[in-house]
MARVEX-825625 format. One line per field, with one value per atom (N, C-alpha, C): x, y, z; atom name; residue number from 1; residue in three letters. Coordinates in steps of 0.1 Angstrom, whole numbers, plus 5000, padded with zeros to 4 digits. Example, Ala and Ser with C-alpha at 12.3 -4.5 7.8 and 13.67 -1.06 7.14 Angstrom:
# residues 2
X	[5132_5123_5132_5128_5137_5129]
Y	[4943_4955_4967_4978_4989_5000]
Z	[5078_5078_5078_5071_5071_5079]
atom	[N_CA_C_N_CA_C]
n	[1_1_1_2_2_2]
res	[ALA_ALA_ALA_SER_SER_SER]
END
This chain:
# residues 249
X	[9102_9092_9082_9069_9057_9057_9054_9056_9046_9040_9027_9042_9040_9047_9035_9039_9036_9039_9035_9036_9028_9038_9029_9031_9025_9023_9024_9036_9043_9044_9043_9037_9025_9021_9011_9014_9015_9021_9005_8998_8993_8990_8996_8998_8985_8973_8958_8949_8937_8926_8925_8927_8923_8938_8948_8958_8968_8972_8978_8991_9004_9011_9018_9015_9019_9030_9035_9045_9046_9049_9048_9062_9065_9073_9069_9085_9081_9092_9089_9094_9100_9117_9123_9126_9125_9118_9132_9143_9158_9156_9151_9147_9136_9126_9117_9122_9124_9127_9120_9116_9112_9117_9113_9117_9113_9119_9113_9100_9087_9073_9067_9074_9060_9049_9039_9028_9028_9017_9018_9003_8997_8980_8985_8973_8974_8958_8960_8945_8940_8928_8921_8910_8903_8888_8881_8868_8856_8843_8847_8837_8838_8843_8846_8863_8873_8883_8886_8896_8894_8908_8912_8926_8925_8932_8937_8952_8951_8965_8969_8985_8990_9002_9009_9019_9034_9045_9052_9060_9062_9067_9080_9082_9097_9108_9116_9129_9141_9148_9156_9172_9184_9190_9193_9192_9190_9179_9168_9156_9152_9152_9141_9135_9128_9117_9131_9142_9147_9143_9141_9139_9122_9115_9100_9093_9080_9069_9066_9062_9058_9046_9036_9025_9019_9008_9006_8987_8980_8966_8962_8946_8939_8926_8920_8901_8894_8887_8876_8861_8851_8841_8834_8826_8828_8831_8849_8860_8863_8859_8860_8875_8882_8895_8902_8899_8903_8895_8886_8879_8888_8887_8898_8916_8918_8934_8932_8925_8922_8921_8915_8911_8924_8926_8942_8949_8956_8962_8978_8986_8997_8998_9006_9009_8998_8990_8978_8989_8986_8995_8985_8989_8983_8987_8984_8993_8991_9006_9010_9012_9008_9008_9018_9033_9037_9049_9058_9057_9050_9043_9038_9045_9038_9039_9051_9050_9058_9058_9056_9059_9075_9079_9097_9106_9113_9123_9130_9135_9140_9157_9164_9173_9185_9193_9201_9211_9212_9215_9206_9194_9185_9174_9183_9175_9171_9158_9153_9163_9158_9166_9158_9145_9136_9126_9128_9118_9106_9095_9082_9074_9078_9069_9057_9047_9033_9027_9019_9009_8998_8993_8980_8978_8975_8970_8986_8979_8989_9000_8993_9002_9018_9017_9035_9043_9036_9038_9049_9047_9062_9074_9072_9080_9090_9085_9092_9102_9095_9107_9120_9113_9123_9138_9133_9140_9158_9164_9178_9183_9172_9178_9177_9165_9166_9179_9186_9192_9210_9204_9218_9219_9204_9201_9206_9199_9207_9223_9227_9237_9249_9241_9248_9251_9241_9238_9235_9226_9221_9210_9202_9185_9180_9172_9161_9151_9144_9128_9122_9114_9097_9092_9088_9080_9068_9057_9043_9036_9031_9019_9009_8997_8986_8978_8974_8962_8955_8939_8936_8942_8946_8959_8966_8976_8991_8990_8979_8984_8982_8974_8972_8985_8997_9014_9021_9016_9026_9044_9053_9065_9073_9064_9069_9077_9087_9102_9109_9105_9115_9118_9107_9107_9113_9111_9121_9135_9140_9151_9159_9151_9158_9158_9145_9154_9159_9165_9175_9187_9189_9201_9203_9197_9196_9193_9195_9187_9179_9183_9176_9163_9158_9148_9138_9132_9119_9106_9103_9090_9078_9064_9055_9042_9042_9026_9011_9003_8992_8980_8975_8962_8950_8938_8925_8919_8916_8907_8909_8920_8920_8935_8933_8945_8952_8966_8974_8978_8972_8971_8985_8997_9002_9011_9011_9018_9037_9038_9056_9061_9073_9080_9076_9073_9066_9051_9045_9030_9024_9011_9005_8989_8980_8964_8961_8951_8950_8952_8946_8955_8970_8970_8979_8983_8971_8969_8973_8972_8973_8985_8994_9009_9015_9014_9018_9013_9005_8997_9007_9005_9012_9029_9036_9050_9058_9063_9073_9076_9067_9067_9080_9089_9090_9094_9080_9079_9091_9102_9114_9123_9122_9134_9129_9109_9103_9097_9100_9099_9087_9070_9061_9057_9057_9051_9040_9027_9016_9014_9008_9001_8992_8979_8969_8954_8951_8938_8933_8922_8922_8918_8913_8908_8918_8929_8938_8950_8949_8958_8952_8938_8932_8935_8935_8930_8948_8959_8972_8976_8971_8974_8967_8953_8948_8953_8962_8967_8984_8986_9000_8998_8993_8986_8989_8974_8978_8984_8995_9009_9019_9015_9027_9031_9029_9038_9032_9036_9035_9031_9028_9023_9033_9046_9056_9062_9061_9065_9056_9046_9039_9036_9039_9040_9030_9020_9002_9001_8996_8990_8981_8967_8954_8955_8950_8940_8930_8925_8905_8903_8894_8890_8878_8874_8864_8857_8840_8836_8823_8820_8807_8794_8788_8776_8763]
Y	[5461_5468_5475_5474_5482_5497_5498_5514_5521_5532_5534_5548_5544_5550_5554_5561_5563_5563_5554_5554_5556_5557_5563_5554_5555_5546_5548_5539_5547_5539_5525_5512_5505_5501_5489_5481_5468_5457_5448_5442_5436_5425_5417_5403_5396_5398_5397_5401_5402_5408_5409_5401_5398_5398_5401_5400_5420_5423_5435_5432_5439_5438_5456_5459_5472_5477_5487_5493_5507_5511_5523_5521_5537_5539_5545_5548_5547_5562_5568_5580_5574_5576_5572_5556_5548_5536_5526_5534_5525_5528_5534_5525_5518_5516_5510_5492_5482_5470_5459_5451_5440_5423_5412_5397_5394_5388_5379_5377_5374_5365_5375_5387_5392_5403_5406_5415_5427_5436_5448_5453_5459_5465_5479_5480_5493_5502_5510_5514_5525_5519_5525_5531_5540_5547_5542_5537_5540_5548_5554_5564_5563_5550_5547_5538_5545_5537_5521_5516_5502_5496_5487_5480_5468_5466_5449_5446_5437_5428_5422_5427_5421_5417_5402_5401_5411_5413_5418_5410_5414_5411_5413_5426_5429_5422_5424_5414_5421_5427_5433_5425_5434_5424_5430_5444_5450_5452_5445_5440_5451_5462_5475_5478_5489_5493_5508_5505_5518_5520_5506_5503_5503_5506_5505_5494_5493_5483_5476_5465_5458_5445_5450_5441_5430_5423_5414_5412_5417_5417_5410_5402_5392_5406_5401_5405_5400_5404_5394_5401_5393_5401_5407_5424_5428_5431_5428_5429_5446_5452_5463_5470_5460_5460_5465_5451_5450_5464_5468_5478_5487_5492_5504_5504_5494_5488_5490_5483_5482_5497_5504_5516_5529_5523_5537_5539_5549_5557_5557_5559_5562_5579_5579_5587_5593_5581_5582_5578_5582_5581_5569_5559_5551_5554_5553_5550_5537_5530_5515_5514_5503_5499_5488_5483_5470_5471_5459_5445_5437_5432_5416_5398_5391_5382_5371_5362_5351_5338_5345_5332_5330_5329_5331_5323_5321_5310_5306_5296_5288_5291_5293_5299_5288_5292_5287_5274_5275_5262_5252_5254_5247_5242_5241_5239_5225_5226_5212_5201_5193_5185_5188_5187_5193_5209_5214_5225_5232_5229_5229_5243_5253_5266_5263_5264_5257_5272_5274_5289_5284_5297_5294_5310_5309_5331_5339_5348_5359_5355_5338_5333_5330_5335_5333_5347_5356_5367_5370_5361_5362_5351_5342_5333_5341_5356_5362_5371_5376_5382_5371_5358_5358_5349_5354_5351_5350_5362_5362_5357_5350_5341_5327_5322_5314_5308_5316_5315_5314_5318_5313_5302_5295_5284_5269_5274_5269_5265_5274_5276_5267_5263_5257_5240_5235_5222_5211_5219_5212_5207_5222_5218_5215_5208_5208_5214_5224_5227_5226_5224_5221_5230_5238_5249_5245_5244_5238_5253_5256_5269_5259_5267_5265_5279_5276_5288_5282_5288_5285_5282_5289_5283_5288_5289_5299_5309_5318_5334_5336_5332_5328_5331_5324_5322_5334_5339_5353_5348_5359_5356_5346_5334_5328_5326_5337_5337_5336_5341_5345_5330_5321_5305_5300_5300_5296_5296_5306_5312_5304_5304_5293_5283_5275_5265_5261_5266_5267_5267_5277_5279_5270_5263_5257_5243_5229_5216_5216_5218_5213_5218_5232_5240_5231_5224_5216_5225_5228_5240_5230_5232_5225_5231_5238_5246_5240_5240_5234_5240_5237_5243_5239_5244_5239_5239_5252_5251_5252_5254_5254_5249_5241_5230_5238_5240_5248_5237_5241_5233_5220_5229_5216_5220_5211_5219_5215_5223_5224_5219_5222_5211_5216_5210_5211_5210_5218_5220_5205_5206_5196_5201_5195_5194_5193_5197_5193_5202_5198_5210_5206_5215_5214_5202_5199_5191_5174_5175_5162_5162_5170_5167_5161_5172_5170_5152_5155_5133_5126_5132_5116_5121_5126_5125_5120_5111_5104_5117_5117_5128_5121_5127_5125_5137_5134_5144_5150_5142_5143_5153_5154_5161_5173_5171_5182_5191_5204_5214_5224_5226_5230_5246_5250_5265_5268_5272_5273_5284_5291_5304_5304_5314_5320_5311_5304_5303_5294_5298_5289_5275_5269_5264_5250_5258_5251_5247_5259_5256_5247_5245_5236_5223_5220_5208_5202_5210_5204_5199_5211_5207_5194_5194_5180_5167_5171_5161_5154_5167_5164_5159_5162_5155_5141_5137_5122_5117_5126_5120_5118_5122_5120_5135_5145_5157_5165_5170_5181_5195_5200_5212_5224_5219_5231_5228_5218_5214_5219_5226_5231_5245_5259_5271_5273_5278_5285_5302_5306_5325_5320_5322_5321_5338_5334_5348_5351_5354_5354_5369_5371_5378_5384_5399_5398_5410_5402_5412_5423_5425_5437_5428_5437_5428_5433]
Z	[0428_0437_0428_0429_0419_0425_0411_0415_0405_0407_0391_0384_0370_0358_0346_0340_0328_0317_0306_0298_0279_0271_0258_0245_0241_0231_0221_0215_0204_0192_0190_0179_0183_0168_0173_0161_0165_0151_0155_0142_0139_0135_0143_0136_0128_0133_0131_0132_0129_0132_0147_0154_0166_0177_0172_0181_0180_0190_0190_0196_0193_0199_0201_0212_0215_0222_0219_0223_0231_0241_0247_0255_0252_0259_0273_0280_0299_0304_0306_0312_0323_0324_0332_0332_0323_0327_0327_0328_0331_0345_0354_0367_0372_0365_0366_0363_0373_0365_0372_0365_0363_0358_0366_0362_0347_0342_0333_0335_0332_0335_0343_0347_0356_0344_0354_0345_0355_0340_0350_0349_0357_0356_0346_0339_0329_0331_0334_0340_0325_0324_0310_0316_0306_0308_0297_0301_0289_0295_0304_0310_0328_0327_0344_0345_0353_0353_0357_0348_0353_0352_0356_0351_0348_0338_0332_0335_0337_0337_0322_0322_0310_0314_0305_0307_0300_0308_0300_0290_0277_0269_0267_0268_0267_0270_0256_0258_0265_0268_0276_0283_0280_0284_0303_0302_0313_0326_0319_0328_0334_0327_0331_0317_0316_0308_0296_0299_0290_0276_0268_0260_0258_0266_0264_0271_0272_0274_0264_0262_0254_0257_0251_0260_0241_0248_0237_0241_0229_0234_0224_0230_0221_0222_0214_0214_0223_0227_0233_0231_0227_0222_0236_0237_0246_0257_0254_0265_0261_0277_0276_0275_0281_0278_0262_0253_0241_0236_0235_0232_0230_0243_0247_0239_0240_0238_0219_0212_0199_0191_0201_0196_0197_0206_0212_0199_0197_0188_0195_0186_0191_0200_0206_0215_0228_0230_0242_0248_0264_0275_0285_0291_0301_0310_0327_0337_0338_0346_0348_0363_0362_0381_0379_0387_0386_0386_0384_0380_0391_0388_0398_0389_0400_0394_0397_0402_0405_0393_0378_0368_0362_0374_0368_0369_0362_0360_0371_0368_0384_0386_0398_0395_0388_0383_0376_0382_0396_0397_0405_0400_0403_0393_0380_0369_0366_0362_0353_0345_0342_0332_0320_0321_0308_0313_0308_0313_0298_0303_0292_0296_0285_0282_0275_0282_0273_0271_0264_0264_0249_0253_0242_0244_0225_0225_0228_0237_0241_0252_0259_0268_0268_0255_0254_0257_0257_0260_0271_0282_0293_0290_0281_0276_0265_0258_0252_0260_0271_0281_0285_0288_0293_0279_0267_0256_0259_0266_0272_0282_0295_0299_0297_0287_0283_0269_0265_0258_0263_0274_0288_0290_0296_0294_0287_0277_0266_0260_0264_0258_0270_0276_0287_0285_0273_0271_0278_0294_0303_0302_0295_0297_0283_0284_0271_0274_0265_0264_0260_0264_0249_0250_0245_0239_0229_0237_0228_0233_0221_0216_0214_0220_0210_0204_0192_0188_0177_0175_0166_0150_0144_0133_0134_0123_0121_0127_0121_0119_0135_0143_0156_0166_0159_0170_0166_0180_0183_0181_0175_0175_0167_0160_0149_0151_0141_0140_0152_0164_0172_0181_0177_0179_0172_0159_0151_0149_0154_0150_0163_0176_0189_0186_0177_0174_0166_0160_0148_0152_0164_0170_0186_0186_0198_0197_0191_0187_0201_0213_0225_0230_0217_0218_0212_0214_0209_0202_0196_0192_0188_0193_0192_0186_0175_0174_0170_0183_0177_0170_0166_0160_0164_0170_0176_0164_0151_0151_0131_0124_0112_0107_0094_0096_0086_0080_0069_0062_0046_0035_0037_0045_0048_0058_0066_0083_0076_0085_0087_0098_0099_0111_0121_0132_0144_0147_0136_0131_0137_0145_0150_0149_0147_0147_0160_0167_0176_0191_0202_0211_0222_0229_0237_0245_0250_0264_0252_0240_0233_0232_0229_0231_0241_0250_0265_0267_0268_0273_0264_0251_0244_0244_0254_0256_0270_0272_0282_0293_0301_0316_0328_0334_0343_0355_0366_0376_0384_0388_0388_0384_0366_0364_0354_0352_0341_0354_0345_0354_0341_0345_0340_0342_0327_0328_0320_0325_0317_0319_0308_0312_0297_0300_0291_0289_0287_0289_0298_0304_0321_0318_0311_0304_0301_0294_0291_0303_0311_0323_0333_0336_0345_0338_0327_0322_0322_0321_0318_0332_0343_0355_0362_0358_0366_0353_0343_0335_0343_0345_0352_0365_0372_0389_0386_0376_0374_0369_0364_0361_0369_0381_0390_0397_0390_0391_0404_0413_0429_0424_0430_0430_0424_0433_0430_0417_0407_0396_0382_0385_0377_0380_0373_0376_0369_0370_0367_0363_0355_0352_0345_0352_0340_0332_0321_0314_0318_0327_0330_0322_0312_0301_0304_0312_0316_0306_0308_0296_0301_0294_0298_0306_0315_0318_0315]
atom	[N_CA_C_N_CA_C_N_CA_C_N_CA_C_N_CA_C_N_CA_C_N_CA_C_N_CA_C_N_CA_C_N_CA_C_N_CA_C_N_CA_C_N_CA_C_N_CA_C_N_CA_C_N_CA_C_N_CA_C_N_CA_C_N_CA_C_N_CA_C_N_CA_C_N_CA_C_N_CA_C_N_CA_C_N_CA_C_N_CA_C_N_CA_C_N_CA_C_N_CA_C_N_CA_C_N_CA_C_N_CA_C_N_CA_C_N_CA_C_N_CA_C_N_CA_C_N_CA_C_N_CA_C_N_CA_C_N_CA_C_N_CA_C_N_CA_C_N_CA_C_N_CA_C_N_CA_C_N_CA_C_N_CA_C_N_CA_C_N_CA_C_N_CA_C_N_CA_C_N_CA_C_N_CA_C_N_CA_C_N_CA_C_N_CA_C_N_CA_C_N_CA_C_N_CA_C_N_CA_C_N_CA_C_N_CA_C_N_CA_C_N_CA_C_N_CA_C_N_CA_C_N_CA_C_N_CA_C_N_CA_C_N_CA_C_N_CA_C_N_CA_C_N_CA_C_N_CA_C_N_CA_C_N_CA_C_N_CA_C_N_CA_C_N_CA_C_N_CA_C_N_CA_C_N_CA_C_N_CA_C_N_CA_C_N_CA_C_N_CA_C_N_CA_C_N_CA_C_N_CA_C_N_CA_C_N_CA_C_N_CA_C_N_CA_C_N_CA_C_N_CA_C_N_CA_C_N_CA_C_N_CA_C_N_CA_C_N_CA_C_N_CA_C_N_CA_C_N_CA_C_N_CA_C_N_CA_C_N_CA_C_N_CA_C_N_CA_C_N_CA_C_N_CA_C_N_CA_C_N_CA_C_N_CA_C_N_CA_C_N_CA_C_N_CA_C_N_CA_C_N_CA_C_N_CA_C_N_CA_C_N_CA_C_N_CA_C_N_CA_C_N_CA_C_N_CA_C_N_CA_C_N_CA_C_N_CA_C_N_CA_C_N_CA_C_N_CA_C_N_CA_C_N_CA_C_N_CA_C_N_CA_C_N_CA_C_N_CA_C_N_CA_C_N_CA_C_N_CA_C_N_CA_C_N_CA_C_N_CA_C_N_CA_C_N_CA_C_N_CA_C_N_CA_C_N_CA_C_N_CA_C_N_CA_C_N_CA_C_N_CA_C_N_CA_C_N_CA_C_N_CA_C_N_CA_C_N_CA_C_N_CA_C_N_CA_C_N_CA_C_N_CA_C_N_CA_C_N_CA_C_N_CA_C_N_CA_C_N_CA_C_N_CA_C_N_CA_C_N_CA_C_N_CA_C_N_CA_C_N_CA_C_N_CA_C_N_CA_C_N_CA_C_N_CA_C_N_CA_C_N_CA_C_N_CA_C_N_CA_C_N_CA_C_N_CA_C_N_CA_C_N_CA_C_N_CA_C_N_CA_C_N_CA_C_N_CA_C_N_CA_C_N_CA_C_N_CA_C_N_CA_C_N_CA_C_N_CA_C_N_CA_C_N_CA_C_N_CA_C_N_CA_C_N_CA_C_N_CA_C_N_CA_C_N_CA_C_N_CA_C_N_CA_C_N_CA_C_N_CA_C_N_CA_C_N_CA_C_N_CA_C_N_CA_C_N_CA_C_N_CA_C_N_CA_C_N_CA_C_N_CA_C_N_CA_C_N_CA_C_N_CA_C_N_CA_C_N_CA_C_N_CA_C_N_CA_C_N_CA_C_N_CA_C_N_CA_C_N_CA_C_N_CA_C_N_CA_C_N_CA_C_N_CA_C_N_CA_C_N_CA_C_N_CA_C_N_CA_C_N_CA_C_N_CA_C_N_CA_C_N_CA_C_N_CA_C_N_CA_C_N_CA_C_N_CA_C_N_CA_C_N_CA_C_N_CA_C_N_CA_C_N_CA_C_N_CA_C_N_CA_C]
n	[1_1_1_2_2_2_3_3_3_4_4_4_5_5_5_6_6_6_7_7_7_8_8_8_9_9_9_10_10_10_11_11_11_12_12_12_13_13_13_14_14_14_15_15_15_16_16_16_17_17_17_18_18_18_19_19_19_20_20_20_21_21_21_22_22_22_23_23_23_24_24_24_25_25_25_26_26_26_27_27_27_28_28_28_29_29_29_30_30_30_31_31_31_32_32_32_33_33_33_34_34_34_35_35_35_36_36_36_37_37_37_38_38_38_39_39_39_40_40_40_41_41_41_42_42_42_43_43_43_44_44_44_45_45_45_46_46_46_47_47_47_48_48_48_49_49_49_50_50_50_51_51_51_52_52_52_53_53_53_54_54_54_55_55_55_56_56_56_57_57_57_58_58_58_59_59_59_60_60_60_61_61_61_62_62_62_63_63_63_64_64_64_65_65_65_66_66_66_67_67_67_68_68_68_69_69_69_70_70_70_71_71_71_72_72_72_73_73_73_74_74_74_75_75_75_76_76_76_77_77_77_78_78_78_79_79_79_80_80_80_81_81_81_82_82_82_83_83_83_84_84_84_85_85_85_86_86_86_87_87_87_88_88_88_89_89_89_90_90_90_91_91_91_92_92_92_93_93_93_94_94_94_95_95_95_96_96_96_97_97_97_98_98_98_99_99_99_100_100_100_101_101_101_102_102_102_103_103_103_104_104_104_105_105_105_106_106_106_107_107_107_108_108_108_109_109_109_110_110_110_111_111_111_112_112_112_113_113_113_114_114_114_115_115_115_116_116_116_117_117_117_118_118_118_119_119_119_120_120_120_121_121_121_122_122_122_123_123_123_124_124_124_125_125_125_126_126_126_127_127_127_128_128_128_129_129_129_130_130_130_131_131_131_132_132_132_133_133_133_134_134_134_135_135_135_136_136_136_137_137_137_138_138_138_139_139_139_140_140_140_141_141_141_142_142_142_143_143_143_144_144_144_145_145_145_146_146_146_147_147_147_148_148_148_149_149_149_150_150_150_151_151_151_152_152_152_153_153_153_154_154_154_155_155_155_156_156_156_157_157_157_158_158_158_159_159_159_160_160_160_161_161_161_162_162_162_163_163_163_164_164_164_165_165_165_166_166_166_167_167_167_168_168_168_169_169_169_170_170_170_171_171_171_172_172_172_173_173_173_174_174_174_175_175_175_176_176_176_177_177_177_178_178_178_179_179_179_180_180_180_181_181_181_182_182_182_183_183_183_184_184_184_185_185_185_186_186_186_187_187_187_188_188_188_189_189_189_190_190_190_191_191_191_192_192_192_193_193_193_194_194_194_195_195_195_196_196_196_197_197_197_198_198_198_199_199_199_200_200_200_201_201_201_202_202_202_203_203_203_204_204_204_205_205_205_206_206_206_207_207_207_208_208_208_209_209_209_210_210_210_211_211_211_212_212_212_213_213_213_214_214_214_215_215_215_216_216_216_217_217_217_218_218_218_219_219_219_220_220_220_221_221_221_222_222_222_223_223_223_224_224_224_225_225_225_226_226_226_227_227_227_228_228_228_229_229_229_230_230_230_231_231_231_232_232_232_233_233_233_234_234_234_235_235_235_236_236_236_237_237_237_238_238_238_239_239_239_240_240_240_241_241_241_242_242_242_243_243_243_244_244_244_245_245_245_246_246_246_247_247_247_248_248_248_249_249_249]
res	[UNK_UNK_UNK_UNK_UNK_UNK_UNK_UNK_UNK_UNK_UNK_UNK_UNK_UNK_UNK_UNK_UNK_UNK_UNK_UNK_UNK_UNK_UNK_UNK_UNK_UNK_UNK_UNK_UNK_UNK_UNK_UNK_UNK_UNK_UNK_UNK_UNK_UNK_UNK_UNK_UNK_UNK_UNK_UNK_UNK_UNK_UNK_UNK_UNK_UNK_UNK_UNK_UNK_UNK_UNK_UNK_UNK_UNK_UNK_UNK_UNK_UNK_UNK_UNK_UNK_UNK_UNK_UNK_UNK_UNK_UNK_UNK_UNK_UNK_UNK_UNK_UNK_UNK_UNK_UNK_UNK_UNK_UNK_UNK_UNK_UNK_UNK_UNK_UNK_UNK_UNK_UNK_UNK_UNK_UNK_UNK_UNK_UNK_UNK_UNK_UNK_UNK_UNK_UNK_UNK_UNK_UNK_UNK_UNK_UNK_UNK_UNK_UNK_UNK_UNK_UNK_UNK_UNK_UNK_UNK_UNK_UNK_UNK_UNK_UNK_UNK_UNK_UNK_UNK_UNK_UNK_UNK_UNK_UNK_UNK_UNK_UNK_UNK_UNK_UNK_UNK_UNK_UNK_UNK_UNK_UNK_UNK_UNK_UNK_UNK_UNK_UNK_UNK_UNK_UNK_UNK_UNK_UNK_UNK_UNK_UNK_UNK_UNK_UNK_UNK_UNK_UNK_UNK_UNK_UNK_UNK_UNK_UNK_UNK_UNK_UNK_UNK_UNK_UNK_UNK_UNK_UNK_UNK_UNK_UNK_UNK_UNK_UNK_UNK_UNK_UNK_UNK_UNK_UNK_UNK_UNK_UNK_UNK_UNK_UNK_UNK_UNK_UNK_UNK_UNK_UNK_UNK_UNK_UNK_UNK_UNK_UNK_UNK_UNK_UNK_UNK_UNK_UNK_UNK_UNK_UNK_UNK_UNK_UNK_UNK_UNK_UNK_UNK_UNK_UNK_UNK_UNK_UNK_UNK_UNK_UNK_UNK_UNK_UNK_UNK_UNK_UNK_UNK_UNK_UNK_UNK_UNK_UNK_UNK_UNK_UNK_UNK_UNK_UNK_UNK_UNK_UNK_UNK_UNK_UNK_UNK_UNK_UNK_UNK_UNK_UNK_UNK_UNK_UNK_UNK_UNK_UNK_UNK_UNK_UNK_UNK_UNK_UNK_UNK_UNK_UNK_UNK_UNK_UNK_UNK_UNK_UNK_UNK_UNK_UNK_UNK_UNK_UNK_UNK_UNK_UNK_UNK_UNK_UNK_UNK_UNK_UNK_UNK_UNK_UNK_UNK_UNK_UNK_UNK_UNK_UNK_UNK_UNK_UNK_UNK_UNK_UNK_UNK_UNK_UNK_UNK_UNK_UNK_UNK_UNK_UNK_UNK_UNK_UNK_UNK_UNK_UNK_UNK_UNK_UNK_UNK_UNK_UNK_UNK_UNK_UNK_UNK_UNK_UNK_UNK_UNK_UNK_UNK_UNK_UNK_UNK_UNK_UNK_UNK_UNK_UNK_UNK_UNK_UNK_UNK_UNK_UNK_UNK_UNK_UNK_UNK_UNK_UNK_UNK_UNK_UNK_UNK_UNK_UNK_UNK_UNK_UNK_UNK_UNK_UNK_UNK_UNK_UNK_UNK_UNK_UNK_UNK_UNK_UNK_UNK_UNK_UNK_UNK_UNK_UNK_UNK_UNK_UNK_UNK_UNK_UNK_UNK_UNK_UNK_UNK_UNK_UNK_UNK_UNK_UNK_UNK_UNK_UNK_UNK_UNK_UNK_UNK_UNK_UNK_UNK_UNK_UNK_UNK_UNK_UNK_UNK_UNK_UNK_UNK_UNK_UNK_UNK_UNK_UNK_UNK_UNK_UNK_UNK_UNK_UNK_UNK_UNK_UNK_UNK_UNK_UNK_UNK_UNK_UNK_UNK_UNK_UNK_UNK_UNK_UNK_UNK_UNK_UNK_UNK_UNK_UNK_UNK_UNK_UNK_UNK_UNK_UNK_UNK_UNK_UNK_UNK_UNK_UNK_UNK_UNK_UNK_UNK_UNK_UNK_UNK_UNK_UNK_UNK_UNK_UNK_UNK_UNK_UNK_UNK_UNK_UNK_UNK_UNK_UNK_UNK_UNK_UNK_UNK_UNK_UNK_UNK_UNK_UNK_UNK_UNK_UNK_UNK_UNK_UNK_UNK_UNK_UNK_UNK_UNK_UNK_UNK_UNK_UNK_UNK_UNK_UNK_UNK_UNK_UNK_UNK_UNK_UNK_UNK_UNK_UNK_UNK_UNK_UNK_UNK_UNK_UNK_UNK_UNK_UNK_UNK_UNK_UNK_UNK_UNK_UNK_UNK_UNK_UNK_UNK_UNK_UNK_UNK_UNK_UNK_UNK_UNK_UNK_UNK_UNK_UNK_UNK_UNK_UNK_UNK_UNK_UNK_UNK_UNK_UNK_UNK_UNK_UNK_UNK_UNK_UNK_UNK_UNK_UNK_UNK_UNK_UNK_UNK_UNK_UNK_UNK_UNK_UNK_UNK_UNK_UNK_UNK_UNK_UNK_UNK_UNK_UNK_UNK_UNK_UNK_UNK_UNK_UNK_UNK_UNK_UNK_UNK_UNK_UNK_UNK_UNK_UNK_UNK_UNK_UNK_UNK_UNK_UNK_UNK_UNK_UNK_UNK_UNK_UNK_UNK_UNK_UNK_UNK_UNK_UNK_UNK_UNK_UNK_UNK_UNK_UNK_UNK_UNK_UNK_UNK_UNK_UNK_UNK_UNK_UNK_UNK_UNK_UNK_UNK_UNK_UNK_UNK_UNK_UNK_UNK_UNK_UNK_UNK_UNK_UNK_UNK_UNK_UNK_UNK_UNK_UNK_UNK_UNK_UNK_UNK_UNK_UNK_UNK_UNK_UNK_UNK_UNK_UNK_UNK_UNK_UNK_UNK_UNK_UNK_UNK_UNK_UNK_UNK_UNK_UNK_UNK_UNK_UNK_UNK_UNK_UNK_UNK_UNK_UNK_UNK_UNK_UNK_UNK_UNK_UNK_UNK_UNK_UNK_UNK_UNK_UNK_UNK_UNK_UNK_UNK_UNK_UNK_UNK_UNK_UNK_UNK_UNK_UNK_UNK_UNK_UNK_UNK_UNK_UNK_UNK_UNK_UNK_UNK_UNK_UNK_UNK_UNK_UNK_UNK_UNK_UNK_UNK_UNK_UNK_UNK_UNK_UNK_UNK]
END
């Protein structure tokens, strides 16, 4: 149920120039709960109030906020958003509007035979919530996943390790990172040139029994979805969250 909270801000990890990964805590916030995949509005000021949508991040095995918020921010050049968000200090206070969002896992006995986490940027951002039930998942030796990132190079892929480490402990965890825009002196396992939508095309689809999750640049989610169409694949087989990035006018 959405409900507006408040919360404060208590880390900021830096993965890049351009990427934030923030932390705030939530007064009360072991009743405040939320799905896997959903987002929440965070209402900011730069002289006039406004809200952005972010996905939640938070890993949780309790599926409320006791443990904190956890959001994941890109730049955008002037995005009034990123502005504000970049600049915050620890212990500013936000108000939060939420959980929304219908990008949620399928229920458990109605699972895929392959299920494909696609994102690009910060789009992986609800793929990390839902880190403990996907590891249920798994652990079942039913499903396979593919997990294809894109970002412009390395430093670009939010969570690395925390990809890594699934599939290490998982063979059925497939991990796919692409790169648009700068190639590393020498790619590692999974490492691919190239973007998203080139993986996806050049692998054996079947509408049937793959079950599709995109989220983060619209760009990339239009172009996977009218890729999947003519592949065969229905509407309900492909689950959609654009990023629309809006900037100053």
């Amino acid at each position: 149920m959405e409900a507006w909270f408040t919360a404060s801000l208590t880390q900021i990890e830096k993965p890049s120039d351009e990427l934030r990964v923030m932390h705030f805590a939530v007064s009360g916030g072991e009743h405040i709960h939320y799905v896997p995949g959903q987002f929440v509005k965070i209402e900011m000021n730069d002289g006039e109030p406004f809200q952005r949508s972010y996905s939640i991040a938070t890993m949780s095995d309790t599926g409320n906020f006791a443990d904190g918020l956890e959001i994941a921010v890109s730049w955008v050049d002037d995005g009034r958003a990123s502005e504000c968000l970049f600049s915050m200090e620890c212990g500013t206070s936000v108000d939060v509007y939420g959980p929304f969002g219908q990008l949620l896992l399928p229920d458990p006995n109605n699972m895929p035979k392959r299920l494909w986490l696609v994102g690009t940027g910060t789009g992986v951002a609800p793929y990390k919530s839902m880190v403990p039930e996907l590891k249920q998942i798994l652990a079942t030796g039913e499903v396979d996943i593919r997990f294809v990132v894109g970002a412009r190079d390395r430093i670009g892929v939010l969570y690395p390790s925390l990809w890594q480490g699934l599939s290490e402990q998982f063979p059925q965890f497939d991990v796919s990172l692409c790169f648009s825009q700068t190639m590393p002196e020498a790619l590692q396992g999974g490492e691919v040139m190239g973007r998203v939508q080139a993986v996806i095309n050049d692998t054996s689809l079947n509408p049937d029994t793959d079950l599709f999750y995109l989220c983060g640049n619209p760009d990339m989610v239009d172009d996977v979805f009218s890729l999947l169409k003519d592949r065969g694949f229905a509407v309900k087989s492909v689950r959609r969250e654009k990023y629309v990035y809006a900037i100053r006018r």
